[in-house]
MARLUMBA-57622 format. One line per 5 residues: number of its first residue (from 1); their letters; for each residue x, y, z of N, C-alpha, C, O. Coordinates in Angstrom, 1 decimal. Layout:
% MARLUMBA-57622
NUM	A	X:Y:Z:X:Y:Z:X:Y:Z:X:Y:Z | ... .
//
This chain:
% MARLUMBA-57622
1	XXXXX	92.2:106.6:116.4:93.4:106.4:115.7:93.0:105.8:114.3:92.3:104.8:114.3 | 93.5:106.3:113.3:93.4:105.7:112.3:95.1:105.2:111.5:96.3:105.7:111.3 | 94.3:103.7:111.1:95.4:102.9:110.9:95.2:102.8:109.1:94.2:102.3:108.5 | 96.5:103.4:108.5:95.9:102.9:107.2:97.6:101.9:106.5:98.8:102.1:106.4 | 97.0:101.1:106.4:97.8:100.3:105.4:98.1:100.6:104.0:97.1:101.3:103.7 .
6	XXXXX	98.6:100.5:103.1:99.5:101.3:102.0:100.9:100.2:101.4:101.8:99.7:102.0 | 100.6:100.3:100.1:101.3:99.3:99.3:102.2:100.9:98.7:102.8:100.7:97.7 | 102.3:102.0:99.3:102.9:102.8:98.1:105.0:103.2:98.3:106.0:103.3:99.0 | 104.9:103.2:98.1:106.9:103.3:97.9:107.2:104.5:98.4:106.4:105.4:98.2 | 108.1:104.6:99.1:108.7:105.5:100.0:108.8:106.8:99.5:108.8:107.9:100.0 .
11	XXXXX	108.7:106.4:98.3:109.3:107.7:97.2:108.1:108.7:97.0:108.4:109.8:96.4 | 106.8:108.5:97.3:105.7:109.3:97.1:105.4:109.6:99.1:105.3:110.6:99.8 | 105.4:108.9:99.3:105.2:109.3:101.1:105.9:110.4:101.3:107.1:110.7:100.9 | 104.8:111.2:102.2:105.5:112.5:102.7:104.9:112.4:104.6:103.9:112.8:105.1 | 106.1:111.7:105.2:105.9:112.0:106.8:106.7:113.0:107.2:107.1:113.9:106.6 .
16	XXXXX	106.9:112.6:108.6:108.1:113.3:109.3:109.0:112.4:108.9:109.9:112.6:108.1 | 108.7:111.0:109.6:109.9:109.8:109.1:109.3:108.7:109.0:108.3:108.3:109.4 | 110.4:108.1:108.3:109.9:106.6:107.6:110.5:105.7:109.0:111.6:106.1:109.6 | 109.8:104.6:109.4:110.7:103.9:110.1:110.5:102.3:109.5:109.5:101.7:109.2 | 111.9:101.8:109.4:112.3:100.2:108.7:113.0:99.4:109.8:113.9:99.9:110.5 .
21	XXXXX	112.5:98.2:110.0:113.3:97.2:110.2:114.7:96.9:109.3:114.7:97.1:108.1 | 115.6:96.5:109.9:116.9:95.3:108.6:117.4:94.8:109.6:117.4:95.2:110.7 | 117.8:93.6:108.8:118.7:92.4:109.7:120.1:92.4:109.4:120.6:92.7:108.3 | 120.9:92.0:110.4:122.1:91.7:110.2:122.8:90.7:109.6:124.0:90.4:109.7 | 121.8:90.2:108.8:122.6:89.0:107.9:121.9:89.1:106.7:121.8:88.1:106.0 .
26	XXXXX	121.5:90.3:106.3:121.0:90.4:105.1:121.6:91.9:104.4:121.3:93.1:104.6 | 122.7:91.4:103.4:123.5:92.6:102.7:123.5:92.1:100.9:124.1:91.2:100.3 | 122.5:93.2:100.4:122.1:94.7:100.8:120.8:94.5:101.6:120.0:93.5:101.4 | 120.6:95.6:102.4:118.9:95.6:103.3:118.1:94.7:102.1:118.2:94.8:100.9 | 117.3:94.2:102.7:115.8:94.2:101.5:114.5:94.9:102.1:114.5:95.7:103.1 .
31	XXXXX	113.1:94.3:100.9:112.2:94.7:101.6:112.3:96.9:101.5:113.3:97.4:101.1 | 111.4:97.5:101.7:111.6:98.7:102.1:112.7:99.3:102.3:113.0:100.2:101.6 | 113.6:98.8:103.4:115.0:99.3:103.9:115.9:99.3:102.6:116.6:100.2:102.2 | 115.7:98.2:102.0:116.6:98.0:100.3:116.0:98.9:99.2:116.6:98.8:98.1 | 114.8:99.8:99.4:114.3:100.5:98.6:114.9:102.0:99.0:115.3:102.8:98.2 .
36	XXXXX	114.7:102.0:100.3:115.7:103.1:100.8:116.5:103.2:100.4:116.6:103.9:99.4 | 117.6:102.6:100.8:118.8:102.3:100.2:119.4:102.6:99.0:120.3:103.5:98.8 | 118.7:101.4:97.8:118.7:102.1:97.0:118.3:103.8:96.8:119.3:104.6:96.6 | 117.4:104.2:96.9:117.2:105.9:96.9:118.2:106.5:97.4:118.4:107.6:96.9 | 118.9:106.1:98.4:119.8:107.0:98.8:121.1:106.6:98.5:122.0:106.8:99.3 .
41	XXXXX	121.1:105.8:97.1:122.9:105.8:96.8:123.3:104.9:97.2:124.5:104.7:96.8 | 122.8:103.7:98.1:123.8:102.9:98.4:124.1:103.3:100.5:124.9:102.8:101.4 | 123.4:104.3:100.6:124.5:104.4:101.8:123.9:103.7:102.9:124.7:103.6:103.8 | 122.5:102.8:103.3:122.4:102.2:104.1:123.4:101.0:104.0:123.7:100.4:105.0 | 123.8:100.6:102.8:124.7:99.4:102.4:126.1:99.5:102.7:126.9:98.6:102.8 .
46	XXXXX	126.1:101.3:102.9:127.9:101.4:102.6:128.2:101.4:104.5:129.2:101.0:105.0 | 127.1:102.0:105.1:127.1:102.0:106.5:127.3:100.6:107.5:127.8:100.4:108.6 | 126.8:99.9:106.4:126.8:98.4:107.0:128.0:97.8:106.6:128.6:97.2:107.5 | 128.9:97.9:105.1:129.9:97.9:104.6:130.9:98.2:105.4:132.0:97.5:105.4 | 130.6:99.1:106.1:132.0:99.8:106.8:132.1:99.5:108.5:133.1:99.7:109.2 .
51	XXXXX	130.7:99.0:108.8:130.9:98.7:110.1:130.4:99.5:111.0:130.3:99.1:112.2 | 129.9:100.6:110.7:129.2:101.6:111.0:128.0:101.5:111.9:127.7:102.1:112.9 | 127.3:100.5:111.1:125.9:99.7:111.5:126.0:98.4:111.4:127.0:98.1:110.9 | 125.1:97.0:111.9:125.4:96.4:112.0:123.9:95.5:111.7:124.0:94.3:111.5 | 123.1:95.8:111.8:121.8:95.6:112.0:121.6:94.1:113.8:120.7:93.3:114.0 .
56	XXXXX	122.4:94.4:114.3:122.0:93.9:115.5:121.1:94.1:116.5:121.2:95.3:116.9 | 120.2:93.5:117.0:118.7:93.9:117.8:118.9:95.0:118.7:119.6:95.2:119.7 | 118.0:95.7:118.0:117.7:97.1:118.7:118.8:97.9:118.5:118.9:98.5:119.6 | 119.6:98.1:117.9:120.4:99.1:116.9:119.3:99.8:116.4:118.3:99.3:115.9 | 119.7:101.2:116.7:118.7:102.1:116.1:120.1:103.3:115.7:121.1:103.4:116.3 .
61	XXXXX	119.4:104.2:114.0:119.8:105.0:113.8:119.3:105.6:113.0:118.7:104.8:112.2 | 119.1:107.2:112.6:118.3:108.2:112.3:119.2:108.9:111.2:120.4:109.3:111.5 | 118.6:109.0:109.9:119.3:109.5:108.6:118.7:110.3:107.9:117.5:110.2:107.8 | 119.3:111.1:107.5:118.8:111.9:106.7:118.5:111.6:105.1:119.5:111.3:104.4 | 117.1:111.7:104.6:116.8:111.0:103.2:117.4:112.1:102.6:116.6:112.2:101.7 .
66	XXXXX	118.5:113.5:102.4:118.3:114.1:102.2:118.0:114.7:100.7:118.8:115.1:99.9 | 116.6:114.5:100.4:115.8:114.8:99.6:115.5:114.4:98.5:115.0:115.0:97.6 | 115.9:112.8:98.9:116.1:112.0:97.8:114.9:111.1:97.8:114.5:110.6:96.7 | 114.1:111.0:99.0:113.0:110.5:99.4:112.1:112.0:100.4:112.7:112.8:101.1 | 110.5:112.0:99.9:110.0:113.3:100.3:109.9:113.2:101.6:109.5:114.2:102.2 .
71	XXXXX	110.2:112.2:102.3:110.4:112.0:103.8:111.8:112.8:104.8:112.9:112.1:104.6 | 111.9:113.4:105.2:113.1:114.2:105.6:113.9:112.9:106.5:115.1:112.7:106.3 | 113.2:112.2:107.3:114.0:111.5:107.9:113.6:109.7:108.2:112.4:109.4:108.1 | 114.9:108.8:108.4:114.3:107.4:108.4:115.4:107.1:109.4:116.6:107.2:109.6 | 114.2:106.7:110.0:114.7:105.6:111.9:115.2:104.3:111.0:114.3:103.7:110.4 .
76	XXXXX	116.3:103.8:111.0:116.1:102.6:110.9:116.5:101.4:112.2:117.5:101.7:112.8 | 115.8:100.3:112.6:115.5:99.7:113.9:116.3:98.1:113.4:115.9:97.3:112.6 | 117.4:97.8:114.1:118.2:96.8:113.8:117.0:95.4:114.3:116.0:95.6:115.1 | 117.4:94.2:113.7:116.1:93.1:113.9:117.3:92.1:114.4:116.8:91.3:115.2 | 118.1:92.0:114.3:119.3:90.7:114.3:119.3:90.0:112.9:119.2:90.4:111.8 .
81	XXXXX	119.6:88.6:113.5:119.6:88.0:112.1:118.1:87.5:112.1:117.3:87.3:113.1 | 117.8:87.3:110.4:116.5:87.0:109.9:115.7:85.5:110.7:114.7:85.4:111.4 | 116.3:85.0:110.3:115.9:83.2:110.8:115.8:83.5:112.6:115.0:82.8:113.3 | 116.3:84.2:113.1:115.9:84.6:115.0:114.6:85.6:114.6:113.8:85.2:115.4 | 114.0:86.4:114.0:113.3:87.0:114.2:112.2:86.3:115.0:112.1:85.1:114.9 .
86	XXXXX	111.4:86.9:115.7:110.4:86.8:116.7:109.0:87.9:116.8:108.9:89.2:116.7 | 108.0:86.9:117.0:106.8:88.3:117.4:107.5:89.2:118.6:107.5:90.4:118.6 | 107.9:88.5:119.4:108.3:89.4:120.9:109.4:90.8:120.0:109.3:92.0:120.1 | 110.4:89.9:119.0:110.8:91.1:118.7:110.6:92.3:118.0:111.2:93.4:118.1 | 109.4:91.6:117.0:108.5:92.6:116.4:107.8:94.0:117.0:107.6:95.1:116.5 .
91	XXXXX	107.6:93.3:118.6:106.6:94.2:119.1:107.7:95.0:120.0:107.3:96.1:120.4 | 108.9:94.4:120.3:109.8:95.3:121.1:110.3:96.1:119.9:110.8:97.1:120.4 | 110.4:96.0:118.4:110.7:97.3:117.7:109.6:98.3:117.6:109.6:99.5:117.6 | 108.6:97.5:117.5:107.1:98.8:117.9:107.4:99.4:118.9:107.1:100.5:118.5 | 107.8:99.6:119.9:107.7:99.8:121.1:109.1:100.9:120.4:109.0:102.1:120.3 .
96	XXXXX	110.1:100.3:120.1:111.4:101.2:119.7:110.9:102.3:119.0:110.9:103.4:119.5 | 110.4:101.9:117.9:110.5:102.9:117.1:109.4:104.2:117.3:109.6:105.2:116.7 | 108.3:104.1:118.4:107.3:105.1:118.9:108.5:105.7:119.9:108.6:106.9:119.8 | 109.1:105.1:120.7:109.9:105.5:121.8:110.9:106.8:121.2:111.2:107.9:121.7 | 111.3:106.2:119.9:112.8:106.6:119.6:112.3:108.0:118.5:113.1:108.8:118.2 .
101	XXXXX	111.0:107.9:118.1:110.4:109.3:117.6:109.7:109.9:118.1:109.1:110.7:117.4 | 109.5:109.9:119.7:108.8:110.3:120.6:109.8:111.2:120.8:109.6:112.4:120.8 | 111.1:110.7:121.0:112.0:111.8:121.6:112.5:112.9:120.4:113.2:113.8:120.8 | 112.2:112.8:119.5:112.6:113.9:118.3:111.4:114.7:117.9:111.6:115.6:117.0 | 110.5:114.5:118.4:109.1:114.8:118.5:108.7:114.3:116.6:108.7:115.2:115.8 .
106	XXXXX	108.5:113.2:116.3:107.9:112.9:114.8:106.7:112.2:115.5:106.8:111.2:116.2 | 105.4:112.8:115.2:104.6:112.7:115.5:103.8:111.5:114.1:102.8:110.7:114.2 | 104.7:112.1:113.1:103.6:111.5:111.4:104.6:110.5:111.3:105.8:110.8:111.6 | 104.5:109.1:110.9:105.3:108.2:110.5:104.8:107.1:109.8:103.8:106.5:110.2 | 105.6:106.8:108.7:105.3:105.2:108.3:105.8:104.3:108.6:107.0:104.4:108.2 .
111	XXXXX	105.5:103.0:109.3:106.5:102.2:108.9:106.1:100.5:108.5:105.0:100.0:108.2 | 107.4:99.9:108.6:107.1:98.6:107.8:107.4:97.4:108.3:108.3:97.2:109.0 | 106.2:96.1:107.5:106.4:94.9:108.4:107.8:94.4:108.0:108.1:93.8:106.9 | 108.8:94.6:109.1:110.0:93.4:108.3:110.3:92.4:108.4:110.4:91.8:109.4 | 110.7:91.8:107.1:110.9:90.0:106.8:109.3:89.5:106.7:108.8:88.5:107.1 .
116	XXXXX	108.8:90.4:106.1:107.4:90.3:105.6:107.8:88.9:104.2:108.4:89.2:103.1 | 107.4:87.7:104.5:106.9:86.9:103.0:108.9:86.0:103.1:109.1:85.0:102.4 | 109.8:86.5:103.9:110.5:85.8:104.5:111.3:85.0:105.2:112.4:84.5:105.0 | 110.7:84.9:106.0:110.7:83.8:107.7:109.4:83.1:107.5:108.6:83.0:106.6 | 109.6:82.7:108.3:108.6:81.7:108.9:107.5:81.8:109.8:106.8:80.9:110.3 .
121	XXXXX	107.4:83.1:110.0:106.1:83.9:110.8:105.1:84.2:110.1:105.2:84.4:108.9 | 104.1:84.2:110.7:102.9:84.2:109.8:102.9:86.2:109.7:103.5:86.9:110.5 | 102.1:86.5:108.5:102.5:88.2:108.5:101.1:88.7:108.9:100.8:89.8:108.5 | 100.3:88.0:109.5:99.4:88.9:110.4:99.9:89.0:111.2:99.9:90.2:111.3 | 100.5:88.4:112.3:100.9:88.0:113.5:102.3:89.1:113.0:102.6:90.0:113.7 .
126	XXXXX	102.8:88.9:112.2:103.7:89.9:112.3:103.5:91.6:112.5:104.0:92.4:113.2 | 102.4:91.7:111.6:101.6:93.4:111.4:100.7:93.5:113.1:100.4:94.6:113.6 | 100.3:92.1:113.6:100.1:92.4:114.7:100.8:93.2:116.0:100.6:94.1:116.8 | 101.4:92.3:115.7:103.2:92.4:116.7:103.4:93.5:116.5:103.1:94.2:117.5 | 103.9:94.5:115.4:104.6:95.4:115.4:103.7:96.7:116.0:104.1:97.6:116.8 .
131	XXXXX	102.2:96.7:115.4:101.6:97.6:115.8:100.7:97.9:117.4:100.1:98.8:117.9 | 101.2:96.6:117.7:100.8:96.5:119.1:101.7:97.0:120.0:101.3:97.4:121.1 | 103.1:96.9:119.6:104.4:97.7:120.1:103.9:98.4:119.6:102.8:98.0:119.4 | 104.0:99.6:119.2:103.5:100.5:118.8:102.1:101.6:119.5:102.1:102.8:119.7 | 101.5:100.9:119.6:100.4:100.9:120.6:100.6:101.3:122.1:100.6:102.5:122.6 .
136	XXXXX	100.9:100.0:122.8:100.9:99.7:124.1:102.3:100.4:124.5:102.4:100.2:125.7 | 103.7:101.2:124.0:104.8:101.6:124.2:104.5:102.1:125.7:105.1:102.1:126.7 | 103.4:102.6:125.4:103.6:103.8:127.2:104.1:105.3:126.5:104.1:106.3:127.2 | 104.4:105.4:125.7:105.3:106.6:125.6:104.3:107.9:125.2:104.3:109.0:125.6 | 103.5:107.2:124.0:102.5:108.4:123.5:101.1:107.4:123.8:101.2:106.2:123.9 .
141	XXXXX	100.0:107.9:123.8:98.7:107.2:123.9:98.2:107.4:122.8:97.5:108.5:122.8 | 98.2:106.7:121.7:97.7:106.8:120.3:96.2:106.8:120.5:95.7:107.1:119.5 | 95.3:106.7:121.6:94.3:105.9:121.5:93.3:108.1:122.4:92.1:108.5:122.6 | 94.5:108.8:122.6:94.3:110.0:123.0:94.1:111.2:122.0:93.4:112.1:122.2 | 94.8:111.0:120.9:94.5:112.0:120.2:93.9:111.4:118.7:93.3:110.3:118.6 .
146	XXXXX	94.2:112.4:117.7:93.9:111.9:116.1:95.0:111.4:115.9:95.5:112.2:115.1 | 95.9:110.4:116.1:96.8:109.8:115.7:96.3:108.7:114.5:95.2:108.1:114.4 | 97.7:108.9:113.4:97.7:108.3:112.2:98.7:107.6:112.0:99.8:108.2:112.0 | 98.8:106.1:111.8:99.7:105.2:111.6:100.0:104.6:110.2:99.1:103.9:109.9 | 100.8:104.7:109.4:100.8:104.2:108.4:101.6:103.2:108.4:102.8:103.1:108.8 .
151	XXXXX	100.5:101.9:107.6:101.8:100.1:107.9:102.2:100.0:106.2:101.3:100.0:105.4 | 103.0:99.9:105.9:103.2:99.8:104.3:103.4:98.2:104.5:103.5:97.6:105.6 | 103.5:97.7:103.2:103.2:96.6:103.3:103.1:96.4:101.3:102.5:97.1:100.5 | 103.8:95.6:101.1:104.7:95.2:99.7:103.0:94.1:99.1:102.8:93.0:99.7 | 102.2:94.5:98.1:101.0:94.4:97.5:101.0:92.7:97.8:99.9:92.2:98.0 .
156	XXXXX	102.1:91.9:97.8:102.1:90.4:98.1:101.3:90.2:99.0:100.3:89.4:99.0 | 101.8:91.2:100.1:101.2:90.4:101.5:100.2:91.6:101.9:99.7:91.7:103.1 | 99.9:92.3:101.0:98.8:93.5:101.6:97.5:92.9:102.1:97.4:93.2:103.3 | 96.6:92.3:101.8:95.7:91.4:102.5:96.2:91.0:104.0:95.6:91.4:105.0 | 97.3:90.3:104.2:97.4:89.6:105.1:97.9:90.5:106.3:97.8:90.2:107.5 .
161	XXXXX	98.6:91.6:105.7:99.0:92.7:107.0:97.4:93.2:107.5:97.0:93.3:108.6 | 96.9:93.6:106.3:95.4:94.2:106.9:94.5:93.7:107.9:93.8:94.2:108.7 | 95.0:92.1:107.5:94.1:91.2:108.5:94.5:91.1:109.6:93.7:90.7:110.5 | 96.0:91.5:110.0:96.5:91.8:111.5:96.2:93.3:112.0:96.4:93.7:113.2 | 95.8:93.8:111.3:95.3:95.2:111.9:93.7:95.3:111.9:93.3:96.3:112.6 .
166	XXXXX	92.7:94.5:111.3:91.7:93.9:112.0:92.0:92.7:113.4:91.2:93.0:114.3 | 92.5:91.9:113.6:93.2:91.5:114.7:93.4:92.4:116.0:92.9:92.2:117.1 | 94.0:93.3:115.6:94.8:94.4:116.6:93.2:95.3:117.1:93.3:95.7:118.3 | 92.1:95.6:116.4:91.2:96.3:116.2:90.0:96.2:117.1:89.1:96.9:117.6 | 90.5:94.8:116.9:89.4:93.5:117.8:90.1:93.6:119.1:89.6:94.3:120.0 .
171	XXXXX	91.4:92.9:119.5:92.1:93.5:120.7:92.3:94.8:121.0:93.0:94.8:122.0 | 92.0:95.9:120.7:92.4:97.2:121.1:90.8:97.7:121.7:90.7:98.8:122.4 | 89.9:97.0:121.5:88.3:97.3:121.5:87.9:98.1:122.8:88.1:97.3:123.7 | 87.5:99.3:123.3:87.3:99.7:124.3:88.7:100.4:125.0:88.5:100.6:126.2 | 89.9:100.7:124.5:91.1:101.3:124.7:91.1:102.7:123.1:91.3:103.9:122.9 .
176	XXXXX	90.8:101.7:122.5:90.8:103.0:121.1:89.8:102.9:119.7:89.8:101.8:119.1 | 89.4:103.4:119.4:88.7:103.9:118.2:90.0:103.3:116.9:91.0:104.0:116.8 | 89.8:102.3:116.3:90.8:101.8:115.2:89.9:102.3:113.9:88.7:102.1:113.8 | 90.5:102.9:113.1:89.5:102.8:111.8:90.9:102.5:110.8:92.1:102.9:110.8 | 90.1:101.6:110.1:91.8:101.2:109.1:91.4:101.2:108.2:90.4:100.6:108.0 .
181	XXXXX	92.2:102.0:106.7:91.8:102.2:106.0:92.7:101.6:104.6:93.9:101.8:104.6 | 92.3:101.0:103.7:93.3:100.2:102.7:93.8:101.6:101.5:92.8:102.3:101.2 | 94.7:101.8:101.1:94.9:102.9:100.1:94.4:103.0:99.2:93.9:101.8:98.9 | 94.0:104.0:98.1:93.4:103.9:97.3:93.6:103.2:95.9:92.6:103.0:95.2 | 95.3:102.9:95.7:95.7:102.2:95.1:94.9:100.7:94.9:94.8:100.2:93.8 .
186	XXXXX	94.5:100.2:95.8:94.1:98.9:96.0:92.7:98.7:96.1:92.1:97.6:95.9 | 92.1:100.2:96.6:90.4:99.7:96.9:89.7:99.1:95.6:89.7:99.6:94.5 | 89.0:97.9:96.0:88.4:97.1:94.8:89.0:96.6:93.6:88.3:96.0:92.7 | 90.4:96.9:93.5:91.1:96.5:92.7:91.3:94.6:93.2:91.2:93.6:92.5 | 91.6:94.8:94.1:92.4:93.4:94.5:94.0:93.6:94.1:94.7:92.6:94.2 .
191	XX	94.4:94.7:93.8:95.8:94.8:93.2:96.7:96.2:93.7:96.2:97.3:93.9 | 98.1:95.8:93.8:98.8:96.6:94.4:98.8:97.6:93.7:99.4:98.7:94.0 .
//
């Protein structure tokens, strides 16, 4: 499995689907989800506006970027409110969001640490969490095929998500082949 981390914006990614965290007490989304958002008009905002969505834990819903982002489609994975966030919950959206594109068959995906540089969690431990749900779901065995995971991660905290996916690399040791790769944006630069 190769794990590459990626400071680049939604708007140049080309998967099957993007998958985001948002919280329910944060209007408009931020982070990624608010970059979505924005790209698409406003409507992850107007969805939440209207009651539609709610960002309550483990609310999941699947949208069409329709062609506004080169990504055709984005899971978005409700977190609760921000200040509750948790590793446990991090890793129970890892777990969601493999589960919940397993069944639409999206095999290519990015997604992202949320409340990265926000809470009060450390964001290894967060990029930990998420990808280890992700991992360990049961649903697909990443550690079986050439599976490719992409963690984006906003150039602030790019270092420190990387350092949870050496973490995760070291824990995964003898279950899977990790090679993690930083984008090219950043190699030797030190900069997003």
């Amino acid at each position: 499995m190769k794990i590459t981390v990626s400071s680049e914006s939604p708007d140049t990614l080309v998967h099957d689907s993007l998958a985001f965290g948002f919280f329910s007490d944060e209007r408009p989304p931020r982070g990624y989800c608010g970059l979505a958002d924005w790209r698409l008009n406003g409507l992850i905002s107007q969805l939440l506006a209207g009651g539609r969505i709610t960002g309550a834990f483990m609310e999941k819903i699947l949208i069409s970027s329709d062609h506004r982002i080169p990504s055709p489609k984005i899971l978005l994975v409700g977190l609760g409110e921000s200040a509750q966030l948790t590793y446990d919950k991090l890793y129970t959206a890892g777990c969601t969001i493999l589960e919940t594109l397993s069944e639409i068959e999206c095999a290519d995906f990015a997604f992202d640490v949320p409340g990265s540089g926000r809470c009060d969690l450390e964001i290894p431990k967060m990029a930990f969490a998420m990808v280890s749900g992700i991992f360990e779901s049961g649903v697909v065995k990443l550690g079986d095929g050439a599976s490719d995971v992409v963690v984006l991660s906003h150039g602030n905290f790019f270092d420190e998500v990387v350092l949870g996916m050496h973490e995760f690399k070291v824990s995964a040791r003898g279950r899977v082949t990790v090679d993690i790769v930083a984008d090219a944006e950043r190699e030797g630069t030190g900069q997003p």
